[in-house]
C-alpha positions in Angstrom: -9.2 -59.8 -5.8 -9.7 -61.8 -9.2 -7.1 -62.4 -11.9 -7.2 -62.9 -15.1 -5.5 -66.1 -16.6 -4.0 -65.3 -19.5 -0.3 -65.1 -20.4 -1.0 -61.5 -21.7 -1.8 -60.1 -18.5 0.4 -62.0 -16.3 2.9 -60.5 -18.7 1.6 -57.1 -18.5 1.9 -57.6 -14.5 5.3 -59.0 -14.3 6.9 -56.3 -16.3 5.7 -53.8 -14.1 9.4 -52.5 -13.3 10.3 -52.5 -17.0 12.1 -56.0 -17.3 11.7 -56.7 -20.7 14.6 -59.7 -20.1 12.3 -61.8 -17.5 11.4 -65.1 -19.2 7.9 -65.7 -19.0 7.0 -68.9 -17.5 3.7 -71.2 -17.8 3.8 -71.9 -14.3 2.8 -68.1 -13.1 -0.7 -69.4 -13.7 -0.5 -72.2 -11.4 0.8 -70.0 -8.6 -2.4 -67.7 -9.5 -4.8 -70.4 -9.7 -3.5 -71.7 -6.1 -3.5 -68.3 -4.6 -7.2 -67.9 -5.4 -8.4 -71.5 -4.1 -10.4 -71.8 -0.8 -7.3 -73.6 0.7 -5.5 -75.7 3.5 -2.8 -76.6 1.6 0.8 -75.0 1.5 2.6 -75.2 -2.3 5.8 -77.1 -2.5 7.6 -76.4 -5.8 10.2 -79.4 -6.8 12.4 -79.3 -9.4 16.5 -79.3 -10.5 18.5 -76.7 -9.8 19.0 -73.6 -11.7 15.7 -74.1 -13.5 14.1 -70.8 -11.9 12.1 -71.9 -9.1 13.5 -69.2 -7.2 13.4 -66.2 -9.8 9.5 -67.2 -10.6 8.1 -67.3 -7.0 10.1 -64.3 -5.9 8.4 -62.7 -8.9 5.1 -63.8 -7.8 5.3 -63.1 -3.9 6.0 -59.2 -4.9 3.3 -59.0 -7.9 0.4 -60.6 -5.9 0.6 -60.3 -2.5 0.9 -56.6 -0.4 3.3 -58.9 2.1 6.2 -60.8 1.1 8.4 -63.0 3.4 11.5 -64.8 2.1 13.8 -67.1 4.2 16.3 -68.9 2.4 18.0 -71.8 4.6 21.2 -72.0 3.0 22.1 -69.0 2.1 21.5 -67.8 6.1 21.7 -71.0 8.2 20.6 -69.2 11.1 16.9 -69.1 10.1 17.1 -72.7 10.7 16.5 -71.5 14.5 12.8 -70.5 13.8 11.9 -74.3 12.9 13.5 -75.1 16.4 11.5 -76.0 19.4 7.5 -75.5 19.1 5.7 -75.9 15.5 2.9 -73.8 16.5 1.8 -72.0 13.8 2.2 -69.0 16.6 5.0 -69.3 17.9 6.6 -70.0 14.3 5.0 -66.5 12.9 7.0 -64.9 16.5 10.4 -67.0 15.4 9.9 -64.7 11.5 9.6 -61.5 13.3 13.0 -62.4 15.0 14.9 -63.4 12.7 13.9 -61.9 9.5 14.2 -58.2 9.2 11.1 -55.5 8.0 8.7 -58.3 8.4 4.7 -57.3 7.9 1.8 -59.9 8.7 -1.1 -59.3 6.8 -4.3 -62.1 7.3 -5.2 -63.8 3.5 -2.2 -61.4 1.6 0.9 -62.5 2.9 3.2 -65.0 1.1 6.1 -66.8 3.1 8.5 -68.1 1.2 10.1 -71.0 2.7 13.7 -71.3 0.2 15.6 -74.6 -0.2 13.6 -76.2 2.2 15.6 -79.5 2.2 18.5 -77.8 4.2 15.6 -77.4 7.1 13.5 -80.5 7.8 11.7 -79.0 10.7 10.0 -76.2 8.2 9.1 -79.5 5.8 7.2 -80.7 9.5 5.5 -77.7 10.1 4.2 -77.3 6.6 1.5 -79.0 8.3 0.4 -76.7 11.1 1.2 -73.5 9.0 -1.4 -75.0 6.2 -3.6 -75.4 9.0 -3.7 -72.0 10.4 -4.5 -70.7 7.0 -3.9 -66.7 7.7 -0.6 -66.0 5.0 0.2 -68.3 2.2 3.2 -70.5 2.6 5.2 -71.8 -0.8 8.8 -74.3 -0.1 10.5 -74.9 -2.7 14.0 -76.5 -3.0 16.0 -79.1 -4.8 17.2 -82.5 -3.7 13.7 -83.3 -2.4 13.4 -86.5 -3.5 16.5 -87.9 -2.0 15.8 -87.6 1.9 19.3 -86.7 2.7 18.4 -85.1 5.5 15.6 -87.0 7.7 11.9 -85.5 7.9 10.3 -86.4 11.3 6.7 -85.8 9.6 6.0 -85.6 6.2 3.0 -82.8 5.9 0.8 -85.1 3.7 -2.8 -83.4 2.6 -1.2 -80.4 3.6 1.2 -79.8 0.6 0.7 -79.6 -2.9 3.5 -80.6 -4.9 4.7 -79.4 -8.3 6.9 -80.7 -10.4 9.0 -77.7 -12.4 11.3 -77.9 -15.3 13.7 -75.9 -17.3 11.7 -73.6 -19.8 9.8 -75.9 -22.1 10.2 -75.5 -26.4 6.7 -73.0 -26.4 8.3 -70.9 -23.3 11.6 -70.8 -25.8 9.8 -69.8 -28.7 8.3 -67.0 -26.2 12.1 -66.2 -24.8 12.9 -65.1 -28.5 10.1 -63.5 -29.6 7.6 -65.8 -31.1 4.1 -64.5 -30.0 1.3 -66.6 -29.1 -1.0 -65.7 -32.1 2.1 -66.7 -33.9 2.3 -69.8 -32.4 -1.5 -70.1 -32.8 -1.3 -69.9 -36.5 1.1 -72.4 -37.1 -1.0 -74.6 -34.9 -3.1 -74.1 -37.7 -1.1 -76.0 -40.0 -1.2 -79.0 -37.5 -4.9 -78.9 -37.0 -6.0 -79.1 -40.4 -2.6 -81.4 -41.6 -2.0 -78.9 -44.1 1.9 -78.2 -45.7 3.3 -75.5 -43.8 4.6 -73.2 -46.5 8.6 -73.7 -46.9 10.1 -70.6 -45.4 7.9 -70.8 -42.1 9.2 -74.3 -42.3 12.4 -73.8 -42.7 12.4 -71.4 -40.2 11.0 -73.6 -37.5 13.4 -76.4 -38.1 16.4 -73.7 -37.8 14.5 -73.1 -34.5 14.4 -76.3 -33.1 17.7 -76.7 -33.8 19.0 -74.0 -31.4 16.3 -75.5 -28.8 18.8 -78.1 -29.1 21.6 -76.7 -28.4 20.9 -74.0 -26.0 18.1 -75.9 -24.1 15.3 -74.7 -21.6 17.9 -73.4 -18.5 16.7 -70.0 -17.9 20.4 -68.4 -17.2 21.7 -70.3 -20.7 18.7 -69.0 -22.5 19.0 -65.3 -21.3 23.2 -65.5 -22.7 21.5 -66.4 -26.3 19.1 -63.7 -26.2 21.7 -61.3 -24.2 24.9 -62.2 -26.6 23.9 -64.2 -29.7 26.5 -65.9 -29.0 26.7 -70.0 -28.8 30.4 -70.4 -27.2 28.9 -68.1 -24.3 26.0 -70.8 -24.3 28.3 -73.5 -24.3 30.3 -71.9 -21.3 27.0 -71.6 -19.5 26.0 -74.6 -19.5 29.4 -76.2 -18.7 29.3 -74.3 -15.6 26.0 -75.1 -14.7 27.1 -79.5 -14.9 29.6 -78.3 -13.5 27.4 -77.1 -10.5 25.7 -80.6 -10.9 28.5 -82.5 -10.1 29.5 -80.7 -7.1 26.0 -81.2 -5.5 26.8 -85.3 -6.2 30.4 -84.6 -4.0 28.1 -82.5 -1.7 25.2 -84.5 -1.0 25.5 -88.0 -2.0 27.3 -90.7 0.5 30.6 -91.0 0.3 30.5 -94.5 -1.2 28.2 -93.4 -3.9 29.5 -90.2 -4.9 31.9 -91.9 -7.5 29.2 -94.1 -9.1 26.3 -91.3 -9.5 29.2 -89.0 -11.1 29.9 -91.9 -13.6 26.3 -92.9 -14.1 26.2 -89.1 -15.0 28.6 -88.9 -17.9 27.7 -92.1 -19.4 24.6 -90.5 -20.5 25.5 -89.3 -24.1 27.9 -92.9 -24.5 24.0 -94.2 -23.7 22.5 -92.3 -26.5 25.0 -92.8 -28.6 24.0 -96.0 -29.7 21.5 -97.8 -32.7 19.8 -99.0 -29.6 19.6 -96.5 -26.6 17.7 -98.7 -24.0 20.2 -98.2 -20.5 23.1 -100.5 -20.3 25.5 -100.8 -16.9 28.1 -102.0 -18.8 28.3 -98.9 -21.1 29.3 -97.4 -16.9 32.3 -99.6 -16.9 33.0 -103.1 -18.5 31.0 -105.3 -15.7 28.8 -102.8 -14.5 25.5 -104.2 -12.7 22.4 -103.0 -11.6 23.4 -104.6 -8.0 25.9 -101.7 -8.3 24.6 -98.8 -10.3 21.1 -99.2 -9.5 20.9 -96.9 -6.5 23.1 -94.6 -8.1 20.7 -93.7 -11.0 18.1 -93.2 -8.6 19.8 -90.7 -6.8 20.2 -88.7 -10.1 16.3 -89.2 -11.0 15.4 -87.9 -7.1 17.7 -84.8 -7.7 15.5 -84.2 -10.9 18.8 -84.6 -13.5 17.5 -87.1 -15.5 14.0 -89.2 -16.6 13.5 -92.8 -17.5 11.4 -93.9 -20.3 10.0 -97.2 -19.6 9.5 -100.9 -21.9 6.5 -102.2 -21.9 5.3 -105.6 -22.9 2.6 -105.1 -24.4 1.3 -101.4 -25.8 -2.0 -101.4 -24.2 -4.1 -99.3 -22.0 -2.8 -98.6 -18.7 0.9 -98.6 -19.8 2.0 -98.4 -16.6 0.9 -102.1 -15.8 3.1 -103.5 -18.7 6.4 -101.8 -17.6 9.3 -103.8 -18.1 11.4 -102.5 -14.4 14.6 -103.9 -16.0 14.4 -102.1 -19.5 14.4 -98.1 -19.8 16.1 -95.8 -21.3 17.1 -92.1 -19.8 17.1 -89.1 -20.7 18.6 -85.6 -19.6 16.2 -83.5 -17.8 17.4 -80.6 -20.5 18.1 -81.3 -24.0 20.6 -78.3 -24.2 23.0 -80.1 -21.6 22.9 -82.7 -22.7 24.4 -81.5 -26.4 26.8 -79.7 -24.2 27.6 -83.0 -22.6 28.4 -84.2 -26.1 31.0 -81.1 -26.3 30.8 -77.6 -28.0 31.8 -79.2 -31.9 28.6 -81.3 -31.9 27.0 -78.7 -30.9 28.5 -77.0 -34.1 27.3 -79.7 -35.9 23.7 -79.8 -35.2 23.4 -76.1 -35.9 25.5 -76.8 -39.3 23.4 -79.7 -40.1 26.5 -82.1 -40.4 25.6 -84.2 -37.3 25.9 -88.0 -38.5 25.4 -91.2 -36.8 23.7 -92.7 -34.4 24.7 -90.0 -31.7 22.0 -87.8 -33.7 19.5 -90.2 -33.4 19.9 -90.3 -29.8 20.0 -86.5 -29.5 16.9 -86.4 -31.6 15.1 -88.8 -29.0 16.2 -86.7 -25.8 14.8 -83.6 -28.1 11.5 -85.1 -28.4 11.2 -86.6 -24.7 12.1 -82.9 -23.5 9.3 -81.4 -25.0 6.5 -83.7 -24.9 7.4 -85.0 -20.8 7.8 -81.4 -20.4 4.2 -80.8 -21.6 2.6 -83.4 -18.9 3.2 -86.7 -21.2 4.4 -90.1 -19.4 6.5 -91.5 -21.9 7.1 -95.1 -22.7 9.1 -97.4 -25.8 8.3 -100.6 -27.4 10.7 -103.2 -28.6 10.3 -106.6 -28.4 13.1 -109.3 -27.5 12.7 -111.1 -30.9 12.6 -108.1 -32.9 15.6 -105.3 -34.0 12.7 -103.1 -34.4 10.9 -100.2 -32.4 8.9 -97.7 -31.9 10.6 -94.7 -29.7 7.5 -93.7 -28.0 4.0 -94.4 -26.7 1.7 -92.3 -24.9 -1.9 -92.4 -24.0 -4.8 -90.1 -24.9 -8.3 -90.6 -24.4 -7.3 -94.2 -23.3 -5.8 -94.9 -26.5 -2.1 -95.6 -27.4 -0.7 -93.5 -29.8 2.8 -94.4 -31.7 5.3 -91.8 -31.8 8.6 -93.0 -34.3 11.2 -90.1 -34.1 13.5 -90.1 -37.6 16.6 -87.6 -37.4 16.6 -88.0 -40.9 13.8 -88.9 -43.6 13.3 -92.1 -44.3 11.0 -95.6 -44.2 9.1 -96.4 -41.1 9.0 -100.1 -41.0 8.5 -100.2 -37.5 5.7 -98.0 -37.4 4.0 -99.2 -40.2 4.1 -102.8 -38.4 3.0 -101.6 -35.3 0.2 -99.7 -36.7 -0.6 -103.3 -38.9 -0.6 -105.3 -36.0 -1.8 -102.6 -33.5 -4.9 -100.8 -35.4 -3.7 -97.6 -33.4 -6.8 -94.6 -33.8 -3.5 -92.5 -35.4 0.7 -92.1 -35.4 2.8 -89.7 -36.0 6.2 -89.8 -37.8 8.3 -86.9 -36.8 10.8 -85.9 -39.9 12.7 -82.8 -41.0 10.3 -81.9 -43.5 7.0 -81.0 -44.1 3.4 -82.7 -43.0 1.8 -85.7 -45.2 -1.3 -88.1 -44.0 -1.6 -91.7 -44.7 -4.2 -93.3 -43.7 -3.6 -93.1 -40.0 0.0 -91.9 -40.0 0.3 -88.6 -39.5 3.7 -87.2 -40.6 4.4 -84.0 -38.8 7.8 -81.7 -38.4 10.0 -82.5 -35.5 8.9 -79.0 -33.9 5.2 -79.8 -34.5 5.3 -82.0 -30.8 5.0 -79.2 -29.7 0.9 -79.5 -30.5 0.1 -83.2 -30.0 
């Protein structure tokens, strides 16, 4: 059975039942595309919590498959017991029937879901021998992966394909709210041929981006703003979903750590709130190391809650072999909580347009880093040691470095200019509130226009 791969029709497929509130997500057509490879490979799905891994592949098990299978480790415990003994694929196919009820087997058209795999390491294991086997598709999916809390006797590797999800990216909230893709398409148009996008589209977009801001990509906050309209219902959302975050540090991290990830946590908008937002311990507490904080930031970037953004020496193809380990910056994983981090009267302000100081500059960097890492880009900075000045981000295309200077408010460009003097880049782009203008090789774009490079 062949599918088409367009959003239209996985659209058309989904709303089957008449949901006209289910978010549609980019990542349906990688679940389609996997479903119709010639494959020895079970899916593993990784991601934050609360993001909609769950939602998406229940969504897709029931729309493509005539079998469906769903075990869910934490929320029944007991399903644990068919990962017990023998990994046979066999024996672990007789383990489902027992334990999960109105279970049907059918060869090349059943899905098994394997839910918050981390709370089972034997089904991790037998990813394996399940991939093997081949008959009924197999997709885990769960959060915490990346901190081995719970010890894996086999890692399935070449028998799992992971990927990475997110919180719904700014194109997937211009969909939420009922931006069309041939609307989208023909402002693209505007980008393409760096032509002024006339003033009331303009306008319109930057009023836009500014509630991508504040309510985010985190599917439950975005269905409140469509649902309610209202942005203290957003705000409460969002508080209870850091609010979720911080009980899976008391719930999962060691008891030692728990304290320090927490407080590496909510230093995050004190980090951003700065002229210059590279990562500092001591903005943790007065004295704060790397000896001691170190470990505690990489639990929060293994639970998927935040990103770094790397220094490099030099800005030069690979970027990756000119990172400077001791210099990064991070970033929330969703730009909405982090404004709600920041509390519900900045939010106020960025929708207001009051927002002042360098907080907004900060916010404005997380903004851009959540749409363009969302969109596949590894993101990196430039600053020298001798030099106040910098450029906020790099990224590669076509093996060439291209500048990226992020401006929450119109203005000169001095250190893009002098990296473009000194750098002979192929183009940059200035991001402003305001309207598109070429010179020479800077490209000026509006902030929402990231959304195309």
């Amino acid at each position: 059975m062949q599918f088409l791969l367009t959003n239209t029709h996985i659209w058309s497929i989904i709303n089957i039942e008449g949901d006209k509130s289910m978010l549609k997500r980019k990542i349906m057509n990688e679940l389609i595309a996997w479903k119709e490879t010639n494959k020895k490979e079970c899916l593993l799905i990784k991601g934050a919590r609360q993001i909609g891994k769950t939602f998406i592949i229940d969504v897709f098990g029931k729309t493509y498959y005539k079998s469906y299978i769903y075990i869910n480790f934490l929320k029944d415990p007991e399903q644990k017991k068919i990962f017990d003994g023998s990994l046979s694929a066999k024996e672990i196919y007789r383990r489902i029937s027992l334990y999960v009820d109105n279970v049907t087997f059918i060869e090349q058209d059943t899905l098994i879901f394997l839910d918050e795999i981390q709370e089972c390491p034997n089904a991790r294991t037998a990813l394996k021998f399940l991939a093997i086997d081949g008959r009924y598709d197999v997709i885990a999916s769960g959060s915490l992966l990346g901190l081995n809390y719970k010890n894996i006797s086999s890692v399935p590797v070449g028998y799992e394909r992971q990927i990475e999800m997110t919180s719904l990216d700014f194109e997937e909230f211009l969909w939420a709210i009922g931006k069309t893709e041939e609307s989208i398409h023909a402002l693209r148009y505007y980008f393409d041929h760096k032509e002024k996008v006339e003033p009331s589209i303009n306008n319109e977009y930057l009023s836009i981006l500014n509630d991508y801001m504040v309510v985010g990509g985190m599917p439950e906050v975005v269905n409140v703003y469509i649902e309610t309209n209202n942005y203290q219902e957003v705000y409460k959302t969002e508080q209870k979903i850091l609010d979720s975050y911080f009980y899976d540090i008391s719930h999962y991290a060691s008891v030692p750590d728990k304290p320090k990830i927490a407080s590496c946590y909510r230093s995050i908008p004190r980090q951003l709130a700065k002229d210059y937002t590279r990562f500092q311990y001591k903005i943790i507490e007065h004295g704060g190391t790397s000896r001691k904080y170190r470990s505690s930031l990489d639990w929060l970037l293994g639970a998927s809650l935040i990103k770094t953004c790397m220094n490099v020496t030099t800005p030069m193809f690979p970027l990756i072999a000119y990172e400077k380990v001791e210099q990064f910056k991070i970033y929330m994983n969703d730009i909405g909580l982090l404004t709600s981090m920041f509390g519900y009267e900045t939010q106020q302000a960025i929708l207001k347009g009051n927002l002042i100081g360098p907080v907004k500059g900060g916010i404005y960097e997380n903004l851009i880093f959540d749409i363009l890492s969302k969109r596949g880009y590894s993101l990196y900075y430039f600053k020298t040691e001798n030099s106040t000045q910098e450029v906020e981000f790099l990224i590669t295309k076509n093996q060439s470095i291209i500048p990226i200077e992020v401006k929450s408010k119109n203005g000169t460009t001095l250190s893009l200019n002098n990296f473009i003097k000194e750098y002979n880049p192929p183009f940059a782009y200035k991001l402003i509130s305001g309207n598109i203008g070429v010179v020479d090789t800077k490209i000026t774009i509006p902030l929402y226009m990231v959304l195309f490079i």
